[in-house]
N, C-alpha and C positions, 0 to 999 in steps of 0.2 A: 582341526580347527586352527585355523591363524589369526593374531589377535594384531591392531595396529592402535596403538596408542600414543598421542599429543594432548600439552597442559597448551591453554591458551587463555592467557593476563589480556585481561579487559576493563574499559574504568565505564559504569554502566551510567544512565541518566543520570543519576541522583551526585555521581562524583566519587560512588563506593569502587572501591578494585575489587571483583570478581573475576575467577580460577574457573577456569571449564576445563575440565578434563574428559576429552572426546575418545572412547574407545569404539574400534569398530574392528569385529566379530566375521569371521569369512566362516560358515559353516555347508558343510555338503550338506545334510540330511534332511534338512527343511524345506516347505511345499511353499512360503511365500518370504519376503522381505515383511520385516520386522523392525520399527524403531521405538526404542527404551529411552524412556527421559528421568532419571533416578537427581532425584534434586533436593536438599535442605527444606527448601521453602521456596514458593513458588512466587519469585520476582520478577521483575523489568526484565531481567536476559531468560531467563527460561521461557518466560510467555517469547522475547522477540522470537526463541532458537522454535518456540513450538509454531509460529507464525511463518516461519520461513518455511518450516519442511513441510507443513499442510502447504501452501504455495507450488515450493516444489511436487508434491506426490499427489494432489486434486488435478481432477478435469474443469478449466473454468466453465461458467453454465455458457448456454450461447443465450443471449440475445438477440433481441430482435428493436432494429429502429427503423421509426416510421417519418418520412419527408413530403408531404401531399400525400396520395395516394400510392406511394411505393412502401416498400418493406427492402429494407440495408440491411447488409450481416457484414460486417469489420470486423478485424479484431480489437481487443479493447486496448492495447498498446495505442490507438494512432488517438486515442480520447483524453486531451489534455482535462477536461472536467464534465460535473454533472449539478445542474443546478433546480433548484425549484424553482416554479413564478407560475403564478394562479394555477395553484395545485396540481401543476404539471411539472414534467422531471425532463429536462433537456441534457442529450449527451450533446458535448461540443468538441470538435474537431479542429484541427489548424482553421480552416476554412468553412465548416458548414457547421449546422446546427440542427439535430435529430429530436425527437420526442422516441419516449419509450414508455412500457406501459408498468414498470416497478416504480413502488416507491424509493424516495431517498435513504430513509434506514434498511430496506431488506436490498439496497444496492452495497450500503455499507457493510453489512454483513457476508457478502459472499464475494467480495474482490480482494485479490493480496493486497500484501502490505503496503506496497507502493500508492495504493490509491487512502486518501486520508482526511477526513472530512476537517477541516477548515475554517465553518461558519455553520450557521442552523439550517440556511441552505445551499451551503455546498461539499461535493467531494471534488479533490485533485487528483490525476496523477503527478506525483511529485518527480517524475521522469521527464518531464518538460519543461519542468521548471527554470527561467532562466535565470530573475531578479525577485527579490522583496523590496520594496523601497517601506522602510521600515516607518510609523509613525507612532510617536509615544503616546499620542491622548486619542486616539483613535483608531481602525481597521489599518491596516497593510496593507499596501497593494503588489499584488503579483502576477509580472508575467514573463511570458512564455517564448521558446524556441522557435522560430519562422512563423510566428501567428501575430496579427495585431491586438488581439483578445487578451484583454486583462480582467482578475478577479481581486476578491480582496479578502483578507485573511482576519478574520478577528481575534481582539487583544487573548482570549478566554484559547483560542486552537495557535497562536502566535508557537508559544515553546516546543509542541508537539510537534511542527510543521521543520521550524528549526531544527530539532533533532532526527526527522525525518531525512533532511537534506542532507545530515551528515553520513545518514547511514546507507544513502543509496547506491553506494557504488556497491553494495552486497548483492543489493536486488536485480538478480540479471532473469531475464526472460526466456 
């Protein structure tokens, strides 16, 4: 067995410096890949570390979106956001604008980390992100890389979104 071990100092949402100490195990004699999360207590960085490798090691679901009478299959990288309006769930695109037949929370539940809900009716991907024009007494508004399409962030998902955007250069595809 070969063992590869690094400590890696981290300052986690809250402002705490958190120690991760990442060992990883080369073993012959096992039938599959195995990952161990052995943690004090289950915080901000264990939930991100556990977020990340579900990410990496899940198949995303496939989707299906509907434009008139046609049926899309994208992948969901090219989907800057997904919003509600009269009880319907619209994936949106640089340029076009789909319906799809999930709701808004069982969309939140099964996309990585990159996608981040926002407001009561919306998710982003935060990979597209280009501005916040930040407002103190009300919503944010945010947009996007080569699209004219802006959404807006409420005060209540404001910090999440911010910390989101710092952390994105982790989230590679």
């Amino acid at each position: 067995m070969k063992s590869i071990c690094y400590t890696n100092d981290r300052v986690n949402r809250k402002g705490d410096n958190d120690e991760v100490k990442i060992k990883i195990e080369i073993v012959d004699n096992i039938e599959e890949d195995e990952i161990i999360i052995r943690c004090k207590e289950l915080n901000d960085t264990v939930t991100d570390i556990q977020k990340a490798l579900t990410v990496k090691t899940s198949k995303l679901p496939d989707i299906m979106f509907y434009k008139d009478k046609e049926e899309f299959y994208f992948p969901l990288g090219s989907i800057l956001f997904f919003e509600t309006e009269n009880d319907m769930v619209y994936a949106h695109t640089a340029s076009e604008t789909y319906k799809t037949d999930f709701k808004l929370y069982e969309l939140q539940n099964m996309f990585p980390v990159h996608f981040l809900r926002i407001s009561k009716s919306t998710i982003v991907n935060i990979k597209h992100i280009l501005s916040i024009s930040k407002n103190l007494t009300s919503s944010s508004l945010v947009k996007f890389h080569k699209s004219h399409k802006q959404i807006y962030v409420s005060r209540l998902y404001y910090k999440d979104l911010k910390q989101k955007l710092t952390e994105r250069s982790f989230y590679n595809e």
